[in-house]
DSSP file (Angstrom, degrees, kcal/mol; ACC not computed):
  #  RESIDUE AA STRUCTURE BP1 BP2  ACC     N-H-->O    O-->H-N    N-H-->O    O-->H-N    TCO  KAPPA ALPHA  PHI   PSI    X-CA   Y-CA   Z-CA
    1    1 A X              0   0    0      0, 0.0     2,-0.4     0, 0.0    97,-0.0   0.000 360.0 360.0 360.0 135.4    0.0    0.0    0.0
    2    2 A X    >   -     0   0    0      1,-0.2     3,-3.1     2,-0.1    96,-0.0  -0.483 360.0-148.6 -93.4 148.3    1.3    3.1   -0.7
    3    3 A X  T 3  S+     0   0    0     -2,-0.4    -1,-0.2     1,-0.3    95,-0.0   0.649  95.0  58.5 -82.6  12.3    2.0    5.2    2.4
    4    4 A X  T 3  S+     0   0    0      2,-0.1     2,-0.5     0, 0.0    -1,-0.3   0.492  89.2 101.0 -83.3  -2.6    1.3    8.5    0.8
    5    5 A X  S <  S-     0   0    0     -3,-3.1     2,-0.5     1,-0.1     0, 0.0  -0.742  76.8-128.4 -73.5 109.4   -2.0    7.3    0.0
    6    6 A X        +     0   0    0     -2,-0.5     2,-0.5     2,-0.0    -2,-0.1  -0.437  39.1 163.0   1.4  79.4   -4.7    8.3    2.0
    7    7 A X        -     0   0    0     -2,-0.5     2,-0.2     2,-0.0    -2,-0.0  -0.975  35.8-122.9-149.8 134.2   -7.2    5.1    3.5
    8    8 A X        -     0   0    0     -2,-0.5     2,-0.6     1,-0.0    -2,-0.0  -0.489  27.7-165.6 -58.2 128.6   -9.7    4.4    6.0
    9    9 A X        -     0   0    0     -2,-0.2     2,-0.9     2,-0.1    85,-0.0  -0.946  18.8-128.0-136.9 148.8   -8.8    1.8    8.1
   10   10 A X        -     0   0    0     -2,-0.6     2,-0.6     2,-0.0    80,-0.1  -0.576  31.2-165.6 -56.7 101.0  -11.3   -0.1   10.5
   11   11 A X        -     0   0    0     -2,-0.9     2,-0.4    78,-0.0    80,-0.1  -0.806  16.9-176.2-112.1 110.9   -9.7    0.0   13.4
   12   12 A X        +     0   0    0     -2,-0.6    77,-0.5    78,-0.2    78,-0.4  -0.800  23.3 171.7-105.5 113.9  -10.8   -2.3   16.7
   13   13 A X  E     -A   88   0A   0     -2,-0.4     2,-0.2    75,-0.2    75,-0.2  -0.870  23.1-176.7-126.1 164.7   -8.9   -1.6   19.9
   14   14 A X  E     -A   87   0A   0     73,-0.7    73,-5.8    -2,-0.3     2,-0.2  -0.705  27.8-131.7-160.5 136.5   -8.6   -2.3   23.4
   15   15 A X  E     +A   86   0A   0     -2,-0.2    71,-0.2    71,-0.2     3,-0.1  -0.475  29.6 170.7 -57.1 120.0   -6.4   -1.1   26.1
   16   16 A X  E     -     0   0A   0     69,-2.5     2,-0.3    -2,-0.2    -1,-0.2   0.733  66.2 -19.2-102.2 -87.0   -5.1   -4.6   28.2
   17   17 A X  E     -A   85   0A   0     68,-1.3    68,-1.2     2,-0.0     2,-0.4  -0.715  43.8-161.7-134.4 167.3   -2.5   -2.7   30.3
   18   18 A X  E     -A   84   0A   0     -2,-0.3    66,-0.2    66,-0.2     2,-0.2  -0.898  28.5-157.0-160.0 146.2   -0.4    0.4   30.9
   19   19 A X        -     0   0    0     64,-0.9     2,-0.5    -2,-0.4    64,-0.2  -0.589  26.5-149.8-126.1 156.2    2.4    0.0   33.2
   20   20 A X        +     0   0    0     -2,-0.2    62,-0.2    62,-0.2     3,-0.1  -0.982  31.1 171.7 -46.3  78.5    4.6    2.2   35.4
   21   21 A X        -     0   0    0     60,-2.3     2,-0.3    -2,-0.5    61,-0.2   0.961  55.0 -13.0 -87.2 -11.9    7.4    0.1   35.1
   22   22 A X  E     -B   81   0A   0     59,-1.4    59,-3.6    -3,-0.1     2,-0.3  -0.943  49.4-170.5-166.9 149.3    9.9    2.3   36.8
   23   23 A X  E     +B   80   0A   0     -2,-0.3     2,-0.3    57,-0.3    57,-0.2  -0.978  15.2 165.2-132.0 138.0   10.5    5.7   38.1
   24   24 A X  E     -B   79   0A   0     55,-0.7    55,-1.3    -2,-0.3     2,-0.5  -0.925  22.1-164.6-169.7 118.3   13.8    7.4   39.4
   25   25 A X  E     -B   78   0A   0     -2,-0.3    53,-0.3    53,-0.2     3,-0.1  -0.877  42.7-106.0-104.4 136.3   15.1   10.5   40.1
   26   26 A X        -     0   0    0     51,-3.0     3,-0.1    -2,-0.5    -1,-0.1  -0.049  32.5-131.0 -65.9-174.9   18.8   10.6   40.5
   27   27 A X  S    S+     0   0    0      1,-0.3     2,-0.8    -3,-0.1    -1,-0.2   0.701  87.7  54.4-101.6 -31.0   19.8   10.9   44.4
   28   28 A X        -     0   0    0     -3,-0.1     2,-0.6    49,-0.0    -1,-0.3  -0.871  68.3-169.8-134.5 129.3   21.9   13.4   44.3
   29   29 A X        -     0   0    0     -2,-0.8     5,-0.2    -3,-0.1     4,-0.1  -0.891  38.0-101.7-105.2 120.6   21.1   16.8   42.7
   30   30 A X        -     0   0    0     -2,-0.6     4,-0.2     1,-0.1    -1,-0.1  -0.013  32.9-129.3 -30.5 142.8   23.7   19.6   42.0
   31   31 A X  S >> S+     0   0    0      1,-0.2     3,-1.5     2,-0.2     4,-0.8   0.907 106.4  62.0 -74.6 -32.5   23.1   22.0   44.9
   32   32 A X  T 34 S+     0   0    0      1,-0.3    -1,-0.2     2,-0.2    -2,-0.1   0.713 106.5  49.9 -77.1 -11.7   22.9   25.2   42.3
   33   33 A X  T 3> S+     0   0    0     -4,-0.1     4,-1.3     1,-0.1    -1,-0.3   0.554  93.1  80.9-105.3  11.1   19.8   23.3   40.8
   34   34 A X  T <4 S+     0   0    0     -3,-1.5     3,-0.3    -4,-0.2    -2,-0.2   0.875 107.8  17.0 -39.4 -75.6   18.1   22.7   44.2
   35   35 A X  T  < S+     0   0    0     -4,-0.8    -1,-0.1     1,-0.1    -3,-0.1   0.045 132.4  46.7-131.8  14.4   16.4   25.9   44.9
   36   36 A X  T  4  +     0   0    0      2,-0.0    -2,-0.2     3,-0.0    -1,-0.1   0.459  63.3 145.4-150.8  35.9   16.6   27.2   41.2
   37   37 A X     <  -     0   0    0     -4,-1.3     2,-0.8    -3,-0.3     3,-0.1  -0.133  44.9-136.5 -45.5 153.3   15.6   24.6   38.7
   38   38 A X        -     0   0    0     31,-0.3     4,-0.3     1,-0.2    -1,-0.1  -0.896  14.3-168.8-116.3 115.5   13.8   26.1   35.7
   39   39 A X  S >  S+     0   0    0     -2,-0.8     3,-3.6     1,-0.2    -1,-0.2   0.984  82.3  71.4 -63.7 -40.8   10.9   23.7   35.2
   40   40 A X  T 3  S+     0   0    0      1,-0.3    -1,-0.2    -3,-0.1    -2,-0.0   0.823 103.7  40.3 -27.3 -65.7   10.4   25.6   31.8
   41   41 A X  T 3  S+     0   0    0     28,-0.1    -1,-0.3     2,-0.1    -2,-0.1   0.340  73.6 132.3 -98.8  12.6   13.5   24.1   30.5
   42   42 A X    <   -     0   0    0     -3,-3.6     2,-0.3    -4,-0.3    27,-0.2  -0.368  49.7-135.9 -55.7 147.4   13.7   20.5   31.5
   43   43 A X  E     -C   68   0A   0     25,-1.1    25,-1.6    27,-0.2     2,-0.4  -0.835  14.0-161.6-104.9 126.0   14.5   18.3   28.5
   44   44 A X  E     -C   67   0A   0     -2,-0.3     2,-0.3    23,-0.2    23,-0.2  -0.894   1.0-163.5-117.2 162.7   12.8   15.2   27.9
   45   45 A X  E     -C   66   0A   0     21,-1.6    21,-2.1    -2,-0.4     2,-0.6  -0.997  12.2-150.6-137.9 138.7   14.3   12.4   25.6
   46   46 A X  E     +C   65   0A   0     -2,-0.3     2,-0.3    19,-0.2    19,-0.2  -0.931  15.7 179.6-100.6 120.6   11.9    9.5   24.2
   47   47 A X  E     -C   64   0A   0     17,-1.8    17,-4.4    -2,-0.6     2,-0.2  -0.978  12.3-169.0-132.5 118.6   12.9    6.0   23.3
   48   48 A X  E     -C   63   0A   0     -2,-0.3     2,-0.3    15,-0.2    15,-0.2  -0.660   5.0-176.7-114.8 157.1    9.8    3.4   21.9
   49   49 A X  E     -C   62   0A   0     13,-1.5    13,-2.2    -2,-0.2     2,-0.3  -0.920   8.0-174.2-147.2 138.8   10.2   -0.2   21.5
   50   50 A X  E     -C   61   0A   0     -2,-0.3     2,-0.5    11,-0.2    11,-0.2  -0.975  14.3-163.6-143.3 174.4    7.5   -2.1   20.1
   51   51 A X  E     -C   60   0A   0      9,-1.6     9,-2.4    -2,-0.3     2,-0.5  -0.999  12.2-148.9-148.1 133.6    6.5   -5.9   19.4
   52   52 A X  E     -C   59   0A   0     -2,-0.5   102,-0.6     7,-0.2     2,-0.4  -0.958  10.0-174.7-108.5  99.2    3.8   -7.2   17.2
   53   53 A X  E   > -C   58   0A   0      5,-2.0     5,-0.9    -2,-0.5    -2,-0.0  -0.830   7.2-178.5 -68.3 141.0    2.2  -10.6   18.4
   54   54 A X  T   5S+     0   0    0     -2,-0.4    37,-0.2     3,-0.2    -1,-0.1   0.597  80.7  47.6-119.8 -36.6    0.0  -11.1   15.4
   55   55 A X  T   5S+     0   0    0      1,-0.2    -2,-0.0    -3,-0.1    37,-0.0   0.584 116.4  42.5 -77.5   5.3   -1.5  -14.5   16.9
   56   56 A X  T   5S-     0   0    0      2,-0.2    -1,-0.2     0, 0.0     3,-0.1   0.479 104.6-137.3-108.2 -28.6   -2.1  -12.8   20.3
   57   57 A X  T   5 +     0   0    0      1,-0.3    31,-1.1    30,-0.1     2,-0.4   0.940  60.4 141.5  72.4  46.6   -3.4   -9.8   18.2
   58   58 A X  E   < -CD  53  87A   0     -5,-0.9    -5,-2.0    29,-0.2     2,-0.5  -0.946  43.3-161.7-123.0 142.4   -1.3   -8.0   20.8
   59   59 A X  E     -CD  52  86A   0     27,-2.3    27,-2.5    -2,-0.4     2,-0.2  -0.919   8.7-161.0-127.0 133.8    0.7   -5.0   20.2
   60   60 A X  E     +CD  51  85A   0     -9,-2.4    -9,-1.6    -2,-0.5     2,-0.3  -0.571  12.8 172.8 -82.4 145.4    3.3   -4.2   22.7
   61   61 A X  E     -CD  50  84A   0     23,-1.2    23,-2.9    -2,-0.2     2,-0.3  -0.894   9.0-167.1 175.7 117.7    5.2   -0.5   23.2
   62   62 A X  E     -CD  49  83A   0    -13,-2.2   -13,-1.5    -2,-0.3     2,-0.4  -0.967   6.3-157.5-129.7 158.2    7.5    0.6   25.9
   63   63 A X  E     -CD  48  82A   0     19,-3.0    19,-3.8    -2,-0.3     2,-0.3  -0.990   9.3-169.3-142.4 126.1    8.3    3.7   26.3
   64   64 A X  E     -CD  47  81A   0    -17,-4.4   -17,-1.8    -2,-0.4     2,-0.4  -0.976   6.9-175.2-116.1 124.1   11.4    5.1   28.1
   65   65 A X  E     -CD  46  80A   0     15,-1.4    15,-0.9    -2,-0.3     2,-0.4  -0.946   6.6-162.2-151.1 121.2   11.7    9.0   28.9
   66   66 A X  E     -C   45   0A   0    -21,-2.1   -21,-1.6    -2,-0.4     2,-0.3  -0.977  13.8-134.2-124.2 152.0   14.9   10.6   30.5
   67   67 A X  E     -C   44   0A   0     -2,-0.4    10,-2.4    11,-0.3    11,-0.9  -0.697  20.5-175.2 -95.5 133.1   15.0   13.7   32.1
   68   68 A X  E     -CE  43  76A   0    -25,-1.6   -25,-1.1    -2,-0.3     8,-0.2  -0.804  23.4-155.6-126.0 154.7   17.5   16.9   31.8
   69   69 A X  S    S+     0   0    0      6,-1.0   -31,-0.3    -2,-0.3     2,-0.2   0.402  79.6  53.2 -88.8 -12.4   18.0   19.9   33.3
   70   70 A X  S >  S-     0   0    0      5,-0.2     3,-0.8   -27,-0.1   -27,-0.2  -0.646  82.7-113.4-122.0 166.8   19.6   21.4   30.7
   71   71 A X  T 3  S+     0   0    0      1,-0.3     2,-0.1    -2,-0.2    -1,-0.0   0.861 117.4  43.6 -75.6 -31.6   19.2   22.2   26.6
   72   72 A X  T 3  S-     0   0    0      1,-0.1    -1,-0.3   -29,-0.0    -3,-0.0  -0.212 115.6-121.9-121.2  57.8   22.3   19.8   25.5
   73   73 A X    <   +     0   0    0     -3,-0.8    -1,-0.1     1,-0.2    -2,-0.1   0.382  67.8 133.7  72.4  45.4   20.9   17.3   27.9
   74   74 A X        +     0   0    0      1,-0.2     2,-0.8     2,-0.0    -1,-0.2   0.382  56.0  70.9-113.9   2.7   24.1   16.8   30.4
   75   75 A X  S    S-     0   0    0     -5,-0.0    -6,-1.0   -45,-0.0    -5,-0.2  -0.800  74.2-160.5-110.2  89.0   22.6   17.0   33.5
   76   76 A X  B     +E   68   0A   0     -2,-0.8    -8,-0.2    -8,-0.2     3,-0.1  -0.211  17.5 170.9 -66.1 149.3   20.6   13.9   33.9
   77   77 A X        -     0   0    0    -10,-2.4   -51,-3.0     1,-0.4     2,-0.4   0.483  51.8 -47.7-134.4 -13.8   17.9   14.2   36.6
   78   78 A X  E     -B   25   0A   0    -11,-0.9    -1,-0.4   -53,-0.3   -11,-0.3  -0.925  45.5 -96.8-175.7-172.5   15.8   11.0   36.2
   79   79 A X  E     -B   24   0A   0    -55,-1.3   -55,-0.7    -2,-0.4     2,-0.2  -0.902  10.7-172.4-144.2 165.1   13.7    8.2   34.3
   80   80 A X  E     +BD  23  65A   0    -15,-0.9   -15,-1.4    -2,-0.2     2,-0.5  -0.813   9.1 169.7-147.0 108.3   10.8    7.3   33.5
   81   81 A X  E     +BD  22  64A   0    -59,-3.6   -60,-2.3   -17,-0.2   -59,-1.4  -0.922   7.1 159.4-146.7 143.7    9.4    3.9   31.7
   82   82 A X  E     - D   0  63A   0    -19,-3.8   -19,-3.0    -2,-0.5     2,-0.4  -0.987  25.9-131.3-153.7 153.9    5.9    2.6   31.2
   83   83 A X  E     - D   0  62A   0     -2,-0.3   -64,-0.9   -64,-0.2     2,-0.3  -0.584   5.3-162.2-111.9 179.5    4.2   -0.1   28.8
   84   84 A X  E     -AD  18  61A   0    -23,-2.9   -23,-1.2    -2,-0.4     2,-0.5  -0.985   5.7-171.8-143.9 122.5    1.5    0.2   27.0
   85   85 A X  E     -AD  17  60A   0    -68,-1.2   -69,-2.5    -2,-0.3   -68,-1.3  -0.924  16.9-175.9-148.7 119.0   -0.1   -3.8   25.7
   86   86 A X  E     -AD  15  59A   0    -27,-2.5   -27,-2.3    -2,-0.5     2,-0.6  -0.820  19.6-147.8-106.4 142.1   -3.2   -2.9   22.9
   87   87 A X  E     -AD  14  58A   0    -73,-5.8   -73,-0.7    -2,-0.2     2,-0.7  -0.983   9.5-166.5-104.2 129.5   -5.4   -6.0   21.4
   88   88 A X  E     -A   13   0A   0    -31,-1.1     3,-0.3    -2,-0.6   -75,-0.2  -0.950   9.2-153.0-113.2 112.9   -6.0   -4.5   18.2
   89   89 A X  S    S+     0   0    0     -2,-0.7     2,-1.2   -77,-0.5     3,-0.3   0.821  92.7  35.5 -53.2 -42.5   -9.2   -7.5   17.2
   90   90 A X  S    S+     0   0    0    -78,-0.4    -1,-0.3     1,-0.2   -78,-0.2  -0.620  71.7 127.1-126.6  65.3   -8.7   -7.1   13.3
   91   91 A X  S  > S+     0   0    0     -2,-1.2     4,-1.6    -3,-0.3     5,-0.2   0.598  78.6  62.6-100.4   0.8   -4.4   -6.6   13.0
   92   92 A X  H >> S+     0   0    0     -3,-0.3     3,-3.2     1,-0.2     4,-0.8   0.910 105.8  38.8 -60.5 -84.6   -4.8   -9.6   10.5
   93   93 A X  H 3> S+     0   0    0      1,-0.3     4,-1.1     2,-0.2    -1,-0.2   0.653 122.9  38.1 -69.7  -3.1   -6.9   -7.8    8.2
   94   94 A X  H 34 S+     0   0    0      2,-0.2     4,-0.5    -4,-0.2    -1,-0.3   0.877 115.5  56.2 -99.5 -15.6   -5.2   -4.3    8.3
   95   95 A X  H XX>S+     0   0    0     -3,-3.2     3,-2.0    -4,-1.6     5,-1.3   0.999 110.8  46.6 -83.8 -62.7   -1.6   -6.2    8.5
   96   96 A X  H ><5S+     0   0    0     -4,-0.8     3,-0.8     1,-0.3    -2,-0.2   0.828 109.7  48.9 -38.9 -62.0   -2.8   -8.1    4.9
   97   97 A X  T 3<5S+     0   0    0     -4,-1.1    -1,-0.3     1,-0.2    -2,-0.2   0.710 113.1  62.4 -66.4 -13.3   -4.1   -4.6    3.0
   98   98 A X  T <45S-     0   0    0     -3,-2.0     3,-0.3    -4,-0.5    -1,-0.2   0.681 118.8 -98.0 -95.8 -19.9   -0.2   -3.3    4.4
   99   99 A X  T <<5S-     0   0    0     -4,-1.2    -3,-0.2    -3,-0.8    -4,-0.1   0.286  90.6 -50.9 108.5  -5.2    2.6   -5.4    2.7
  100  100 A X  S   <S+     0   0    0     -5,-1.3    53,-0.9     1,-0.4    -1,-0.2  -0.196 121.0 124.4 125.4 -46.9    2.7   -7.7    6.2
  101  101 A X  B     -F  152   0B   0     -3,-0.3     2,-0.6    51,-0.2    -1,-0.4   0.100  69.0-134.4  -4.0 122.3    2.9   -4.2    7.9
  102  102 A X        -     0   0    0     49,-2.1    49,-0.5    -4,-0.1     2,-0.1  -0.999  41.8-127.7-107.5 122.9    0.9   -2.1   10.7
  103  103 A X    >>  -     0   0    0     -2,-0.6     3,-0.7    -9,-0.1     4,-0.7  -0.245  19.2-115.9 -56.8 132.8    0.8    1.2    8.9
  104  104 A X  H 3> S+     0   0    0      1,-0.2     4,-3.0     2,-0.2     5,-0.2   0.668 108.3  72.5 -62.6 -12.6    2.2    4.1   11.3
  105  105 A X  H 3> S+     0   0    0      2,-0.2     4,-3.7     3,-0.2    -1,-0.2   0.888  99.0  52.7 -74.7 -23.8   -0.8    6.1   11.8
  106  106 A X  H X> S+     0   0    0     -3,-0.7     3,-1.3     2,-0.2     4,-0.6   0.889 115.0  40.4 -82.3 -80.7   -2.2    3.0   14.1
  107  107 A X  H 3X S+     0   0    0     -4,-0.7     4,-1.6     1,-0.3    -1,-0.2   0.603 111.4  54.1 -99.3  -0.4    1.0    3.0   16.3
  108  108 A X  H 3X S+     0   0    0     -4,-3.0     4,-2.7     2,-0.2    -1,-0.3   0.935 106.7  56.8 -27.0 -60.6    1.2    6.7   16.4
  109  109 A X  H << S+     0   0    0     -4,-3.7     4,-0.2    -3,-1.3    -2,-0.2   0.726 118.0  34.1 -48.1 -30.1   -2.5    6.4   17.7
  110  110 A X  H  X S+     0   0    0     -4,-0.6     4,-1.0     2,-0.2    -1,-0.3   0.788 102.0  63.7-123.9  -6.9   -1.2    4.4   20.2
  111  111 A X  H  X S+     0   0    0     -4,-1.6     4,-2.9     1,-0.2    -2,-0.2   0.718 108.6  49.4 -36.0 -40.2    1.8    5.6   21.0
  112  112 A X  H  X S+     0   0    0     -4,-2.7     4,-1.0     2,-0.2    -2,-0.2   0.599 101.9  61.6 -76.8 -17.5   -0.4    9.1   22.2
  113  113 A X  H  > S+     0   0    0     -3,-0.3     4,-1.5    -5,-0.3    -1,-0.2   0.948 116.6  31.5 -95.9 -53.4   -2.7    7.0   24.1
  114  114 A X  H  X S+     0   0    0     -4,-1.0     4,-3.1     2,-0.2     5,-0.3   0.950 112.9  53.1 -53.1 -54.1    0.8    6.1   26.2
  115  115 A X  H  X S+     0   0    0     -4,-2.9     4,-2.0     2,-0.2    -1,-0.2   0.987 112.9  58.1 -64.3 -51.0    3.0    9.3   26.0
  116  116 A X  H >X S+     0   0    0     -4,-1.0     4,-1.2     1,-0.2     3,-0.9   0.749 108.7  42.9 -23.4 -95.7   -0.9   10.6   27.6
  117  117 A X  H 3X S+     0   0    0     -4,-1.5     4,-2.5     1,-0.2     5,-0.4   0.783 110.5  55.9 -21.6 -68.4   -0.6    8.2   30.4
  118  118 A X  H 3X S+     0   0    0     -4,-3.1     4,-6.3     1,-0.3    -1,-0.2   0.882  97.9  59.4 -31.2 -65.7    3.0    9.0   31.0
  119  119 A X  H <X S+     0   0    0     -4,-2.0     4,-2.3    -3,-0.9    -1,-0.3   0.959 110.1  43.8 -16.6 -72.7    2.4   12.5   31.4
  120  120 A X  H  X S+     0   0    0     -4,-1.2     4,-1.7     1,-0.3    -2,-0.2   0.888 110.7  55.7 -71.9 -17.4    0.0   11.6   34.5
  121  121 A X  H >X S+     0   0    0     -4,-2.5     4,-2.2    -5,-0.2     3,-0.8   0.971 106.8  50.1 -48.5 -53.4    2.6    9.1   35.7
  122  122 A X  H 3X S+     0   0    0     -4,-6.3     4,-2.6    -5,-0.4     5,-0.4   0.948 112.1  48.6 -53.2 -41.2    5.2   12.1   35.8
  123  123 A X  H 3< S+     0   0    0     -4,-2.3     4,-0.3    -5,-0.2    -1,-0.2   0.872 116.8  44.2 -86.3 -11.2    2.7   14.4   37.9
  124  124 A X  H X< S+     0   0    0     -4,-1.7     3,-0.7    -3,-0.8    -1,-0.2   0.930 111.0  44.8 -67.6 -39.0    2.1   11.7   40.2
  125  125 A X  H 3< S+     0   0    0     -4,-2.2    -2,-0.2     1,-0.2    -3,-0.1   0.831 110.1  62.5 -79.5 -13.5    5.1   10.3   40.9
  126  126 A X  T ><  +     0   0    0     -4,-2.6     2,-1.0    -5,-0.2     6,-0.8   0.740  59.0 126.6 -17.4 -50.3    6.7   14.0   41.4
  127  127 A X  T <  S+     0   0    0     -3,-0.7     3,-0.1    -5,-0.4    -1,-0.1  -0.177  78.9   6.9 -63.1  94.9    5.0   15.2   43.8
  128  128 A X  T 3  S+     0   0    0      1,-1.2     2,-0.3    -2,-1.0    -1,-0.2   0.495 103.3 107.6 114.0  40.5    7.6   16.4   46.6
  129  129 A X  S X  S-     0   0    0     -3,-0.5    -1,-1.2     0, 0.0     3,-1.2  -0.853  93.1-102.1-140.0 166.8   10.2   15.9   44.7
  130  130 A X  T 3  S+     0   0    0     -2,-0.3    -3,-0.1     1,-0.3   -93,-0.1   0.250 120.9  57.4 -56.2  -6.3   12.3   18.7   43.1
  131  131 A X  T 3   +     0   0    0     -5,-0.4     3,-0.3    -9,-0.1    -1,-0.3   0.604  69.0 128.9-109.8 -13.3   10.5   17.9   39.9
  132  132 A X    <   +     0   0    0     -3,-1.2    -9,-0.1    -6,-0.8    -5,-0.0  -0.139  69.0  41.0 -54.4 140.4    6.8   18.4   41.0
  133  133 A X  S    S+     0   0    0    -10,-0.2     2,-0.4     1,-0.0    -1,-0.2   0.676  83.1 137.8  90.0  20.1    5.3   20.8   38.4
  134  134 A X        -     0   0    0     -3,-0.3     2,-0.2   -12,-0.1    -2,-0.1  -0.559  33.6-173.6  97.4  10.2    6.8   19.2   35.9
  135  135 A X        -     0   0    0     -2,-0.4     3,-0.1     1,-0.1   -16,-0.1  -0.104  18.5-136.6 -65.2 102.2    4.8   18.7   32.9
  136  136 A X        -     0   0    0     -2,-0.2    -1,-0.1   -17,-0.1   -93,-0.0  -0.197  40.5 -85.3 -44.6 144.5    6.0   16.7   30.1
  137  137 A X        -     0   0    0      1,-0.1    -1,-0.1   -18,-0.0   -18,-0.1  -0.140  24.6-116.4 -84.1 149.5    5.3   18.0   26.8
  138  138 A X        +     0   0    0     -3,-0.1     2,-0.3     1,-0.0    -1,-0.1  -0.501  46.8 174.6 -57.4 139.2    2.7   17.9   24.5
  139  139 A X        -     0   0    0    -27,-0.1     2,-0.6    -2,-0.0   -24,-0.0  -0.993  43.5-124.0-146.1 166.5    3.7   16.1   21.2
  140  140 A X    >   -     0   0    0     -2,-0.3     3,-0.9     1,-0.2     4,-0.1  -0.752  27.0-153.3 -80.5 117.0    2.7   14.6   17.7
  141  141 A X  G >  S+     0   0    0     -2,-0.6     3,-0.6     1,-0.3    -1,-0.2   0.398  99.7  69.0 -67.0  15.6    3.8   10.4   17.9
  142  142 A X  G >  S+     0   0    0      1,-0.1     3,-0.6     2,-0.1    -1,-0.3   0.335  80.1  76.6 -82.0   6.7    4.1   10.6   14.2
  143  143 A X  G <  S+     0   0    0     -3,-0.9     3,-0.3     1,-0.2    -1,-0.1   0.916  88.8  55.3 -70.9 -50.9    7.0   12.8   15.5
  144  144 A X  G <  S+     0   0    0     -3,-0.6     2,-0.4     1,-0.3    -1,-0.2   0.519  99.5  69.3 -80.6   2.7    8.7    9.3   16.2
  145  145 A X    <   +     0   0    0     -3,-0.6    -1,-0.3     1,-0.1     4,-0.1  -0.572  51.6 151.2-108.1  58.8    8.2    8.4   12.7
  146  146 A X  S    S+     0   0    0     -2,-0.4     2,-0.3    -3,-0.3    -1,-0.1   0.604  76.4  11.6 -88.2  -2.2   10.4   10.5   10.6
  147  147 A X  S    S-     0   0    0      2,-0.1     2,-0.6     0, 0.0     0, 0.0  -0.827 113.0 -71.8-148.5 159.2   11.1    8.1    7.4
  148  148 A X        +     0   0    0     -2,-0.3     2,-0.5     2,-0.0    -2,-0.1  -0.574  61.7 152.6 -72.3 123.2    8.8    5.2    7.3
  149  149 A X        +     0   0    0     -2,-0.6     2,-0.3    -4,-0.1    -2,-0.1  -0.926  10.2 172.8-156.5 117.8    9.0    2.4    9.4
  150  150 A X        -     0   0    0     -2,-0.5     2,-0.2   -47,-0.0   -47,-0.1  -0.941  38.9 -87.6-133.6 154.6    6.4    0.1   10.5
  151  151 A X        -     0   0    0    -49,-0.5   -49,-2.1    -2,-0.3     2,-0.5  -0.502  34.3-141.8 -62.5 119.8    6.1   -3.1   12.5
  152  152 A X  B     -F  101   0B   0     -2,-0.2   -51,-0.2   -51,-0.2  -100,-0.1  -0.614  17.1-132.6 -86.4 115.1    6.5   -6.1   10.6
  153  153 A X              0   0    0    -53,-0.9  -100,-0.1    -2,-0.5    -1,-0.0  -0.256 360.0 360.0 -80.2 137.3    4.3   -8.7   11.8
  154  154 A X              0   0    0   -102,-0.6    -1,-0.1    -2,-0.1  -101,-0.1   0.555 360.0 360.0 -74.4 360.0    5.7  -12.6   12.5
């Protein structure tokens, strides 16, 4: 299918889990950023992984988010990592119309249903911590898609 093409697709989904799998703030903070971080300019950096069961009709997507204090992203301050596991009911038929493929707009789709979740993970597990207030940023997941690349299903 070509991917500049425009197409409906049917899409059938359901949420199984999202995870917190782990959270960390480093232990020890530079004193000069103590009582004057600038939340404004924390840096976040995203790293996806995903896995296509085609006979579970599961798709899998972790998502790992580290935190800076700084623009060029030398001052580490933390982690973040959480899963995301979708049963998408019909990835036969959309994997078949695709070349063997799930087409990016479907794990964009579900990639935002995660980086969402993450977000509220961050503002809970913050709170009292030198990062409360903290808001991760809004963003497009087709972001993570800059050339085409879709999960090939086994």
């Amino acid at each position: 299918m070509e991917e500049n093409k425009l197409q409906e697709i049917n899409l059938s989904v359901k949420i199984l889990t999202i995870k917190l799998e782990d959270f960390k703030l480093v232990e020890v903070v530079p004193a000069a950023l103590v009582n004057n971080l600038n939340k404004d300019k924390i840096q976040f950096e995203f790293n996806i992984g995903m896995n296509l069961d085609i006979v579970k009709k599961n798709i899998h997507i972790d998502l790992s988010t580290q935190l800076f204090a700084d623009e060029e992203k030398k001052i580490n301050l933390g982690f973040l990592k959480t899963s995301g596991d979708f049963e998408v009911a019909n990835i036969e038929d959309i994997v078949k119309g695709y070349d063997g493929k799930v087409p990016n707009v479907i794990l964009a789709s579900l990639i935002g249903v995660l980086l969402s979740t993450s977000r509220g993970f961050l503002i809970l597990k913050s709170e009292g911590t030198i990062m409360e207030g903290v808001i991760m940023p809004i963003m497009n997941p087709m972001a993570f898609f800059p050339k085409p690349l879709e999960v090939k299903a086994k």
